[in-house]
Backbone as JSON, one array per atom type, in Angstrom:
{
  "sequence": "XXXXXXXXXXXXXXXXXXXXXXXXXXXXXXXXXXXXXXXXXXXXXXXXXXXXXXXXXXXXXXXXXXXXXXXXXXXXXXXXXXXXXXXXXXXXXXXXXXXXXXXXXXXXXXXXXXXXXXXXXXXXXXXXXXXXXXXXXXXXXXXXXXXXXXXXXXXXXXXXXXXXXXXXXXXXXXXXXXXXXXXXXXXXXXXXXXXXXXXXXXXXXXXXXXXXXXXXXXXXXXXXXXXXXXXX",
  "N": [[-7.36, -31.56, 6.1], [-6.45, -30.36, 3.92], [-6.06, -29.52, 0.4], [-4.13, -30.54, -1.35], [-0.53, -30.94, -2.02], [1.18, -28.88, -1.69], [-0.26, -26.79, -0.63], [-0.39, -28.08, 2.2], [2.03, -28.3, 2.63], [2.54, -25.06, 2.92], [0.67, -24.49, 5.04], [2.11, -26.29, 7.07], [4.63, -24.88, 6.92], [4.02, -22.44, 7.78], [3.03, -23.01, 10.44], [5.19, -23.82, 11.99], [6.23, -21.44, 11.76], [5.08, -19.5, 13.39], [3.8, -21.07, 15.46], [1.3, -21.76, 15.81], [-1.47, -23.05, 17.09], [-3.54, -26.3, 17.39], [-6.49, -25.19, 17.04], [-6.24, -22.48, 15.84], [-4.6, -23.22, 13.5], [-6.43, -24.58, 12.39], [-8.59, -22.92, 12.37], [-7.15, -20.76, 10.2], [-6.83, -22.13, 8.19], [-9.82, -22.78, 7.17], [-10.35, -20.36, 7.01], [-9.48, -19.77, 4.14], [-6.65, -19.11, 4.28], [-3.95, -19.62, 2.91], [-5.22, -19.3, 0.0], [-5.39, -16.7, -0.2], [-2.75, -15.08, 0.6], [-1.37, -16.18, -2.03], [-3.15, -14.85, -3.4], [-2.63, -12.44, -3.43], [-2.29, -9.12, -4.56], [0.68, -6.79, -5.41], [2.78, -4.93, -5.8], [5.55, -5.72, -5.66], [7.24, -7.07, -7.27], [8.94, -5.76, -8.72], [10.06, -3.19, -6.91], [11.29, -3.88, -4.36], [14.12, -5.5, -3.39], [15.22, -8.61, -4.13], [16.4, -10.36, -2.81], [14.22, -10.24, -0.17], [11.98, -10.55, -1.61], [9.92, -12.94, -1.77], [9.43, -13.32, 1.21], [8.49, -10.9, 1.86], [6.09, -10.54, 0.22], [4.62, -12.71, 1.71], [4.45, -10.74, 3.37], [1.42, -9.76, 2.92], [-1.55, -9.92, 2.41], [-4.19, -11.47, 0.05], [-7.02, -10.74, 0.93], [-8.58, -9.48, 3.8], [-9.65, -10.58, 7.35], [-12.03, -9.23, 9.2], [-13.5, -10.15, 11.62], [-13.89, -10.0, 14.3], [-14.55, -7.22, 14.6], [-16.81, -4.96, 16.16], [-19.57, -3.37, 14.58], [-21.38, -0.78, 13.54], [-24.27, -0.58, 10.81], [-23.83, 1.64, 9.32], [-20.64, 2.7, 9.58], [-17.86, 4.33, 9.91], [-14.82, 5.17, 8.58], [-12.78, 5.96, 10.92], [-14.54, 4.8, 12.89], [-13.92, 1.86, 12.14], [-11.03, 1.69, 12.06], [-10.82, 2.2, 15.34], [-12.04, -0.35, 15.92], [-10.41, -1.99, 15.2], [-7.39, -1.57, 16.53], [-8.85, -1.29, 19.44], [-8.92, -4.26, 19.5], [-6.47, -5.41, 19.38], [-4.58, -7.48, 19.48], [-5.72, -9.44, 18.15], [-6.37, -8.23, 16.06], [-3.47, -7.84, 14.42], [-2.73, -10.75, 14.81], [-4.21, -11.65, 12.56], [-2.97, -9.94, 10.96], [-1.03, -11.65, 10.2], [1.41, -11.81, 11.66], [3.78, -11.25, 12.18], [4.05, -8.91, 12.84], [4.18, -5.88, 14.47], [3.0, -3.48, 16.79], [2.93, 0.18, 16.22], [1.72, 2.46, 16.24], [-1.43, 4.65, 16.42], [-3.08, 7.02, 14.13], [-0.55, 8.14, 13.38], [1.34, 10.85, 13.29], [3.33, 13.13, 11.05], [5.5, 16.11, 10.26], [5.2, 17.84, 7.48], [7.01, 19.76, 5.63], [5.19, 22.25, 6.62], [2.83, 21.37, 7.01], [0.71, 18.75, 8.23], [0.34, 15.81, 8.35], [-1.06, 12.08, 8.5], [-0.86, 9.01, 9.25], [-2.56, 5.89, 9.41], [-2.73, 3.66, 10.38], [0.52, 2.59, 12.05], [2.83, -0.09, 11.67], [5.44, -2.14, 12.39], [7.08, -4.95, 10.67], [8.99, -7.84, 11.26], [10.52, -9.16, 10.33], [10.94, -8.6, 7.58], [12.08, -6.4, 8.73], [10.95, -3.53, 8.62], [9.6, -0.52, 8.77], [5.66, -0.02, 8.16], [3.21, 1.0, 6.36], [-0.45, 1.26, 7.15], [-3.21, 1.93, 5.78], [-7.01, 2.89, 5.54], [-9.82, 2.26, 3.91], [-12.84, 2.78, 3.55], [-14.03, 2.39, 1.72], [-14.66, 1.54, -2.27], [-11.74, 0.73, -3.62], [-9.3, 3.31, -4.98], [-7.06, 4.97, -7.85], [-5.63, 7.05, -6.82], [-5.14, 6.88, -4.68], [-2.55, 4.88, -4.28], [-1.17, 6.91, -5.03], [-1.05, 8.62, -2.86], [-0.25, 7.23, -0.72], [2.62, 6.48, -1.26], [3.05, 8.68, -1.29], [2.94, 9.02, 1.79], [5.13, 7.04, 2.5], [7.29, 8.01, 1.42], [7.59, 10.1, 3.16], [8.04, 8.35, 5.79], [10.17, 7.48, 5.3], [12.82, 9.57, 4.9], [11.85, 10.72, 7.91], [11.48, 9.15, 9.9], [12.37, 6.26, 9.68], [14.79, 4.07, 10.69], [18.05, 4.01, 10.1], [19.71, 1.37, 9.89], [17.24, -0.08, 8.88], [14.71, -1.56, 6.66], [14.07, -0.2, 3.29], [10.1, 1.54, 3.92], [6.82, -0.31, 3.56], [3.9, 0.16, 1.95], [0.06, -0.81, 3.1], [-3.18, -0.66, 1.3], [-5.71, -1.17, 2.55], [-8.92, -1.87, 1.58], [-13.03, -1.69, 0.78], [-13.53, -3.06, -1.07], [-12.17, -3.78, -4.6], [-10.92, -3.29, -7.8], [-9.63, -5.99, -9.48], [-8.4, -5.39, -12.46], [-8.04, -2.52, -12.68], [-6.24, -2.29, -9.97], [-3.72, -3.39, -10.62], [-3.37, -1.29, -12.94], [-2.82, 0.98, -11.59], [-0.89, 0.51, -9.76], [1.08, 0.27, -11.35], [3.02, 2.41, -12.38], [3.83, 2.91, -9.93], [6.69, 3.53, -7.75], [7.31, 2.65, -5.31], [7.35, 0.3, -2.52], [3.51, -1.08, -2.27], [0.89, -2.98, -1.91], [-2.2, -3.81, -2.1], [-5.29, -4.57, -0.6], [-8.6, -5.94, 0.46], [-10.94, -5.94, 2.82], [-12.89, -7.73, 4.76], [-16.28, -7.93, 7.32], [-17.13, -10.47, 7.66], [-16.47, -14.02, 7.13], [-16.76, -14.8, 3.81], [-16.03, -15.64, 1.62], [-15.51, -16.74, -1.95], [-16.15, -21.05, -2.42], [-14.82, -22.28, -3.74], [-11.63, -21.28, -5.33], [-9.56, -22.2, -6.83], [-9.17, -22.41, -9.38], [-7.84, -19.77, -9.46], [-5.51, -19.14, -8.21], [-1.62, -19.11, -9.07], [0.79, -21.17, -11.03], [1.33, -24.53, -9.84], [4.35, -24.98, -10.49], [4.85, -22.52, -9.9], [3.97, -22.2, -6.68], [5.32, -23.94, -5.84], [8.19, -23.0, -5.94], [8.12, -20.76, -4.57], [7.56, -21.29, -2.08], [10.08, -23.11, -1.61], [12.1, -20.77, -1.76], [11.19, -19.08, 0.27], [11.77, -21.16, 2.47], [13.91, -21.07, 2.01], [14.9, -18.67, 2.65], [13.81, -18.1, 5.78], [15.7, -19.89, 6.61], [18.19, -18.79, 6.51], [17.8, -16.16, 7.93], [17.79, -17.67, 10.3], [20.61, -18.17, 10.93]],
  "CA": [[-8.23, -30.6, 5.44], [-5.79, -29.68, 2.75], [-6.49, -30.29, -0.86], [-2.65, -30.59, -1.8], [0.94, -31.14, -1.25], [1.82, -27.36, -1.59], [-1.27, -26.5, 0.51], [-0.17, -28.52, 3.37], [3.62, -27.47, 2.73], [2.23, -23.78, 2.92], [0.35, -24.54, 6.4], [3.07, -26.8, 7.86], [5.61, -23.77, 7.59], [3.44, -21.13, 8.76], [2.88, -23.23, 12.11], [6.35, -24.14, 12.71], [7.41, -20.2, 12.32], [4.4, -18.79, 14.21], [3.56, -21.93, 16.58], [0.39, -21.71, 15.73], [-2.47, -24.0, 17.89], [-4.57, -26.85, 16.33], [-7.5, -24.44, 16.44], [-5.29, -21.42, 15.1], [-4.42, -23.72, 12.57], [-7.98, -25.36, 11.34], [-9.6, -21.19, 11.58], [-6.8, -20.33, 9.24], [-7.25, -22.91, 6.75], [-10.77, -22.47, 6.69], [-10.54, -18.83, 6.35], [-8.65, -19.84, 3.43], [-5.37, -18.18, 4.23], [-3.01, -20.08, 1.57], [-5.49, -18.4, -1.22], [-5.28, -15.35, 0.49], [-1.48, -15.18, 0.28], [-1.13, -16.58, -3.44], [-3.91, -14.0, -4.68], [-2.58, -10.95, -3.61], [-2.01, -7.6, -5.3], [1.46, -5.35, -4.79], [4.12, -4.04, -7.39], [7.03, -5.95, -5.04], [8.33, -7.29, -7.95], [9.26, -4.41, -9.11], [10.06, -2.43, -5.6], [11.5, -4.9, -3.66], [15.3, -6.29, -3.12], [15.56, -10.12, -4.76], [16.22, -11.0, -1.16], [13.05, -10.07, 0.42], [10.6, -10.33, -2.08], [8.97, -13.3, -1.3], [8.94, -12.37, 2.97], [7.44, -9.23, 1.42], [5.01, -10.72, -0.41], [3.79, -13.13, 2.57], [3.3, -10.11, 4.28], [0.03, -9.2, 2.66], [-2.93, -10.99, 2.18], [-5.62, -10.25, -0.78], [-8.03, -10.2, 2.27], [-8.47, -9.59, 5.89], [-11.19, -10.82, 7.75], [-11.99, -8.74, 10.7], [-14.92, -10.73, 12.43], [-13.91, -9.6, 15.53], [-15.04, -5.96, 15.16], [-18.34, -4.57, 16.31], [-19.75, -2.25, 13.63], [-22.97, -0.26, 13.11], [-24.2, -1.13, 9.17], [-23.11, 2.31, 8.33], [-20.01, 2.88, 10.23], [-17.17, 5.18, 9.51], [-13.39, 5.08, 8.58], [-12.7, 6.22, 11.64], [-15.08, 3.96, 13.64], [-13.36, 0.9, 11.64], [-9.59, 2.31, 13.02], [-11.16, 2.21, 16.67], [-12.08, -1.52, 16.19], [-9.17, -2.69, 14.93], [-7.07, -0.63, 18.09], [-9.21, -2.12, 20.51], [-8.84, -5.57, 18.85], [-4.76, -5.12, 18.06], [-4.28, -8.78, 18.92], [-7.17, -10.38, 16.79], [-6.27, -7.47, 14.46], [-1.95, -8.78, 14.49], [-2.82, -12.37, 14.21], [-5.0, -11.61, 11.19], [-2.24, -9.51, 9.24], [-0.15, -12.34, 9.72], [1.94, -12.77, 12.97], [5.3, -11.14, 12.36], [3.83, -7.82, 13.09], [4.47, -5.01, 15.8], [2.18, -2.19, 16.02], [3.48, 0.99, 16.68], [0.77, 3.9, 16.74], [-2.58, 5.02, 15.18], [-3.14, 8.65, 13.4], [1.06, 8.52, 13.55], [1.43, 12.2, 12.86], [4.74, 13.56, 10.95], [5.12, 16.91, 9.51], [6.14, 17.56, 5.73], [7.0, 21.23, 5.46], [3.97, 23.01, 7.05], [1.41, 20.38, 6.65], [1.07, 17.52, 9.16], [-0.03, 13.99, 8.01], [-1.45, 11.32, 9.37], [-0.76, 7.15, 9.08], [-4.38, 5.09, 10.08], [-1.9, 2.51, 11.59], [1.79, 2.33, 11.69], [3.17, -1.45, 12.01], [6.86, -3.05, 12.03], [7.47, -6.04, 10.07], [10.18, -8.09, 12.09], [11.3, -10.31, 9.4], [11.18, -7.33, 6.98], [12.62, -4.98, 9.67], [11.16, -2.64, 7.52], [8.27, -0.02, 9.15], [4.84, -0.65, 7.27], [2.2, 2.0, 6.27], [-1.55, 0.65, 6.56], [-4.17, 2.88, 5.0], [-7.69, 2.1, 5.38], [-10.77, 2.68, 3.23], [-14.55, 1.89, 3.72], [-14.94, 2.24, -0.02], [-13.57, 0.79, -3.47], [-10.06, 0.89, -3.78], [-9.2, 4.55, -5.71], [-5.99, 5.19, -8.11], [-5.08, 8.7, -5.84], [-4.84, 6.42, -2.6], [-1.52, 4.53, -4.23], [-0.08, 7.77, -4.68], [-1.1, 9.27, -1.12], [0.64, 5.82, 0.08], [3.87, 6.48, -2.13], [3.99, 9.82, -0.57], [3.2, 8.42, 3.36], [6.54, 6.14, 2.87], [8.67, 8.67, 1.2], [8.06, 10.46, 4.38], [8.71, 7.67, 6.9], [11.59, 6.74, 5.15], [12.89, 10.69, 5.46], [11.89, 11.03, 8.91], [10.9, 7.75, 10.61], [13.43, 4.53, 9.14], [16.07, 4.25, 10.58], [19.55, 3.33, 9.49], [19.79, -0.32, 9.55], [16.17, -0.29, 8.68], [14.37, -1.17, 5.18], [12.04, 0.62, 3.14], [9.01, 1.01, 4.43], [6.04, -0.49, 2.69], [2.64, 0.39, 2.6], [-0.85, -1.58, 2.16], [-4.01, 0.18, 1.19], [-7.01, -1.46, 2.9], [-10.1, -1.2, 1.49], [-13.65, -2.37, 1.09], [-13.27, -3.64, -2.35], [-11.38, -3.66, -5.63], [-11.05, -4.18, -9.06], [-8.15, -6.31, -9.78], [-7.1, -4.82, -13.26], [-7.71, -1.11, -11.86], [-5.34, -2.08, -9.25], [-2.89, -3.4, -11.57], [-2.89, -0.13, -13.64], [-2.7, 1.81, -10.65], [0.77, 0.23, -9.24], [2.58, -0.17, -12.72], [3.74, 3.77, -12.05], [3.97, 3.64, -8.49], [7.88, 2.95, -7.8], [7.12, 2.61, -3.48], [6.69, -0.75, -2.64], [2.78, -0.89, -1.8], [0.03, -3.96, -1.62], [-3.52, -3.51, -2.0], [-5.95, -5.43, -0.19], [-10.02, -5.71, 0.71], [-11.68, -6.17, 4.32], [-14.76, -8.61, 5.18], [-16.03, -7.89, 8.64], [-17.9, -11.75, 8.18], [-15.8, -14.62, 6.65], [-17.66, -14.5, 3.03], [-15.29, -16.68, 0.47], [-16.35, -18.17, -2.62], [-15.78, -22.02, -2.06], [-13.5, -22.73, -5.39], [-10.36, -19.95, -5.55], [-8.27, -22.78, -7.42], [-8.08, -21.28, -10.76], [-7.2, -18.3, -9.76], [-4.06, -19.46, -8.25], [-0.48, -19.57, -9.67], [1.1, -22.51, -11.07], [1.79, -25.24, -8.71], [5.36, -24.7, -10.28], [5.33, -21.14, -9.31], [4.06, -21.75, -6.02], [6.35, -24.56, -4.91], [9.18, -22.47, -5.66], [8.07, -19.74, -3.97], [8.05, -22.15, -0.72], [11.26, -23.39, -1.86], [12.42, -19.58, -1.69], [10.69, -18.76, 1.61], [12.32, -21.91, 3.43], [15.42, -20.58, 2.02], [15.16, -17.73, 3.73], [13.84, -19.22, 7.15], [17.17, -20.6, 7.3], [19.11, -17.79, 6.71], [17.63, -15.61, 9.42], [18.14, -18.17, 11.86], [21.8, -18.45, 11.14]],
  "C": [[-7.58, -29.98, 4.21], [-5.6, -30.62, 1.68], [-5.29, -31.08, -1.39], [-1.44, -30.36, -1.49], [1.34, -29.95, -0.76], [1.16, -26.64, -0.74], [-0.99, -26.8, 1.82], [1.28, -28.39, 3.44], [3.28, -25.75, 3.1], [1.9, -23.79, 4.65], [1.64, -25.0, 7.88], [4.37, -25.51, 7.83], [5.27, -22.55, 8.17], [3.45, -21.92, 10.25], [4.33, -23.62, 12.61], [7.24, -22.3, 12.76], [6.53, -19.97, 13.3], [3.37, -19.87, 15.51], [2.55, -21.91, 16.89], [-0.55, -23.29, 16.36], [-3.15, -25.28, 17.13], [-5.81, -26.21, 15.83], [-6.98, -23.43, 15.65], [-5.0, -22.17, 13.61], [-5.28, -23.91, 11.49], [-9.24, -23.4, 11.29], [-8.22, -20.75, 10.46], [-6.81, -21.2, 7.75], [-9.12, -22.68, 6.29], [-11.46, -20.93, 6.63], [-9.49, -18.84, 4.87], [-7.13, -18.91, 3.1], [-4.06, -18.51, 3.05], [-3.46, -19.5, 0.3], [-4.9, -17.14, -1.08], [-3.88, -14.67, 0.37], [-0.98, -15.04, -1.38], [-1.66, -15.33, -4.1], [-3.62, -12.39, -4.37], [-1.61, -9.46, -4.22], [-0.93, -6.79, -4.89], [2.31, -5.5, -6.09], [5.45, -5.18, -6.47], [7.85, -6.27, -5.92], [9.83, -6.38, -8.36], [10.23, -3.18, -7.84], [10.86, -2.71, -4.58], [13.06, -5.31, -3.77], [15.02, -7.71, -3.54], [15.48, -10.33, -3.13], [15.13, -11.49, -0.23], [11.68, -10.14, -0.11], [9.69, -11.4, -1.95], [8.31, -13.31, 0.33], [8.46, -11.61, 2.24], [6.17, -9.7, 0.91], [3.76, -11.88, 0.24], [3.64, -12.29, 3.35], [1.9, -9.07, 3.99], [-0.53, -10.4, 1.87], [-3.84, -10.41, 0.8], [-6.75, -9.87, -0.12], [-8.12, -10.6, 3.29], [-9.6, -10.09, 6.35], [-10.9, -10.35, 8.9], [-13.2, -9.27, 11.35], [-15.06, -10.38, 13.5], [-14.51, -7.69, 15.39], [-16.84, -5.82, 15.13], [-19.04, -3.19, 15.43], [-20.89, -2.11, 13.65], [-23.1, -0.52, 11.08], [-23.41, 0.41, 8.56], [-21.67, 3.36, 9.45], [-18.72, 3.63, 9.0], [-15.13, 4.47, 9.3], [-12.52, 5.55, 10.33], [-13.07, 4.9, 13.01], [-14.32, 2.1, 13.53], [-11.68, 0.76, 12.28], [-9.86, 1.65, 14.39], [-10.88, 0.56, 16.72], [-11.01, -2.11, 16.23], [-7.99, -2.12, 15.76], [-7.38, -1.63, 19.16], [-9.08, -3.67, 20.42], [-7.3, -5.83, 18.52], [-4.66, -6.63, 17.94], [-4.4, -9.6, 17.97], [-6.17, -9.73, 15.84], [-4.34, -8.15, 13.59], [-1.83, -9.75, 14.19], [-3.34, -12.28, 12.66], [-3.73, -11.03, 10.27], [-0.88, -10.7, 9.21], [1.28, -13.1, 10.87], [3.43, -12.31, 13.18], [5.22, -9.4, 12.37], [4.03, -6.79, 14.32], [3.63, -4.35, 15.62], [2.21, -1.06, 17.0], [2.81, 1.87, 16.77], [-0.21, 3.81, 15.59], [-2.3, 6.88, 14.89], [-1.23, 8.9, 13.45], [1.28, 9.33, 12.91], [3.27, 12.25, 12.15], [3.81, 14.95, 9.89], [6.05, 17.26, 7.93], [5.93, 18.93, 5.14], [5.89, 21.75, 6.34], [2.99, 22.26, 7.44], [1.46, 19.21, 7.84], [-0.3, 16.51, 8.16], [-0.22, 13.47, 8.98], [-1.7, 9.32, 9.02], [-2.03, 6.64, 9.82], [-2.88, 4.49, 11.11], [-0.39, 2.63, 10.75], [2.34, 0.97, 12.05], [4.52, -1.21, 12.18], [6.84, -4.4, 12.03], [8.81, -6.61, 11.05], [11.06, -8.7, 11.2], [12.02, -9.17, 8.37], [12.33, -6.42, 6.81], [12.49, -3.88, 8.75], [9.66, -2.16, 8.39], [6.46, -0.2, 7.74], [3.54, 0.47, 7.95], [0.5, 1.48, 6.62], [-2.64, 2.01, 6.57], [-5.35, 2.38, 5.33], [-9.07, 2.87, 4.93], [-11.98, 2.08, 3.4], [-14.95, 1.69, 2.39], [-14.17, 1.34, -1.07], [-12.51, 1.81, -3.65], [-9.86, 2.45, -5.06], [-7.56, 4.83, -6.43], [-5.23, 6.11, -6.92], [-4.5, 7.63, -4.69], [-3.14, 5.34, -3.02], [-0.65, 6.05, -4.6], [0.2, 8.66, -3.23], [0.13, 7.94, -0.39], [2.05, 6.27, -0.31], [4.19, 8.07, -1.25], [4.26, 9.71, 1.28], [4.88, 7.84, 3.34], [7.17, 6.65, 2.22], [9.13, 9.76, 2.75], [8.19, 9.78, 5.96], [10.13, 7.32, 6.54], [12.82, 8.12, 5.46], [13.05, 10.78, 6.5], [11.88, 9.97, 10.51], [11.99, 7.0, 10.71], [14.58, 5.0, 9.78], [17.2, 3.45, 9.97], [19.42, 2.15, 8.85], [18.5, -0.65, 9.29], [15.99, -0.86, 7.19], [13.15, -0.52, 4.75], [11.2, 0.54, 3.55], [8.33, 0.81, 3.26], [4.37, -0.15, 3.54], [1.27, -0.86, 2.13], [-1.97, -0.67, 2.57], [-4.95, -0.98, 1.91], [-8.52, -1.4, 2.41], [-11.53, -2.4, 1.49], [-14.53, -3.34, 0.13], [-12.58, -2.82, -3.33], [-11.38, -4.25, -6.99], [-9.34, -4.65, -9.35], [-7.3, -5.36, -10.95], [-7.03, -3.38, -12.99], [-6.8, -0.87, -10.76], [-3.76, -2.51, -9.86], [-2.6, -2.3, -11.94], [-2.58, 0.34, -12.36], [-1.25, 1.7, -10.23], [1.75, 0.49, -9.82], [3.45, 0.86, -12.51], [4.35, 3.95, -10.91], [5.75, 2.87, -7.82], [8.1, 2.87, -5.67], [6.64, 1.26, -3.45], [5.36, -1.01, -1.9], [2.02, -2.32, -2.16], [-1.63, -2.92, -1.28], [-4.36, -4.68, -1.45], [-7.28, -5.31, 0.18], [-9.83, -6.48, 2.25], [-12.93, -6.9, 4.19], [-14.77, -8.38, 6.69], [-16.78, -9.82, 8.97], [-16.37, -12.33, 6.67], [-16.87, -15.11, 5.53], [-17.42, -15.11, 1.62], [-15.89, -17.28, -0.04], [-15.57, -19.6, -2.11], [-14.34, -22.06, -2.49], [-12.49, -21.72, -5.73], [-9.37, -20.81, -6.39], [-7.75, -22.69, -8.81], [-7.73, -20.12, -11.24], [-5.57, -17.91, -9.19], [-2.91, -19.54, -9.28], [-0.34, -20.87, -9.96], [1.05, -23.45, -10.26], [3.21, -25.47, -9.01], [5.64, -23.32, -9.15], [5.19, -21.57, -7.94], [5.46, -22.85, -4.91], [7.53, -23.96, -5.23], [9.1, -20.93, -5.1], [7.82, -20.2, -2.33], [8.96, -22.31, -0.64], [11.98, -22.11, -1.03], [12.62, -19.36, -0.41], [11.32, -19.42, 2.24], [13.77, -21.8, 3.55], [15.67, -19.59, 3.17], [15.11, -18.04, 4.74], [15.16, -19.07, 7.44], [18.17, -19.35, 7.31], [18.78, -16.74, 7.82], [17.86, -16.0, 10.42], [19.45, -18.14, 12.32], [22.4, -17.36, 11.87]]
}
């Protein structure tokens, strides 16, 4: 089912880390998860350790598909949380597979004030805690600086030691790419923006909105580098 070499290099190392099924396999290709990967939105360049930045940057998607939740048409931020809770597995497999998930509303206080994280994850590969935010609406400048201030205070009160930065990703229920662009260029926290479908809703054709096919085979290259060095 895969159009190209780098396509089926992309699949073949996701199932040999995450031992993924033949069906697991053929629903993530045809939820187009290799676009999904390639096309998405964060500052890491920028944010990020050389080391980790492409792991960092397979761990966000440009979109989630939650099919598994049960929603009323006009359902709440709140109500959306619940699903994805009651769903952690579905919801875990979907962000990707190297996820933990450590609490919802994860309270900390910051002088006087108490806060509140939608979902708190841990990245394993990462080992870095991970913010997720989540919005029923279009994506808003304010919400990468609310994020930037969430992970100055996990990293403060939360991270520990041998930990790394945490990162956050905003959620929402669309976006404009170059509004999310501007939005990051300032934001020195490493964060990822991403949209939600609760139905799987993809145009067919995503292939010229991809990277090179230099860029992306050396950003496999990269990735398999790493691989190996974790195992050692």
């Amino acid at each position: 089912k895969c159009k190209d070499d780098l396509q089926r290099e992309f699949y073949l190392q996701m199932t040999r880390r995450y031992g993924w099924t033949k069906r697991l396999l053929t629903n993530f290709i045809e939820a187009k998860t290799y676009e999904k990967y390639l096309l998405n939105q964060t500052n890491f360049d920028l944010t990020v350790r050389e080391e980790y930045k492409v792991q960092a940057k397979l761990a966000v998607k440009d979109e989630y598909i939650f099919d598994f939740a049960e929603l009323s048409p006009e359902y709440s931020e709140h109500e959306l949380e619940m699903q994805l809770i009651n769903n952690i597995r579905a919801f875990l497999i979907e962000m990707g597979g190297d996820f933990a998930f450590i609490g919802n509303q994860y309270h900390m206080m910051v002088g006087k004030r108490d806060i509140y994280i939608d979902l708190l994850l841990f990245h394993r590969r990462l080992r870095c805690l991970v913010a997720i935010d989540l919005k029923i609406g279009e994506f808003e400048a304010e919400y990468a600086g609310q994020m930037q201030f969430y992970l100055t205070a996990l990293d403060e009160q939360v991270k520990l030691k041998e930990e790394n930065p945490s990162i956050g990703i905003i959620i929402c229920k669309s976006k404009d790419k170059t509004y999310v662009e501007y939005a990051l260029k300032r934001i020195n926290a490493p964060i990822g923006v991403a949209t939600y479908q609760i139905c799987n809703s993809l145009p067919g054709d995503m292939k010229e909105l991809l990277p090179e096919p230099e860029a992306i085979a050396e950003m496999l290259k990269i990735f398999e580098s790493n691989e190996s060095m974790m195992k050692e």
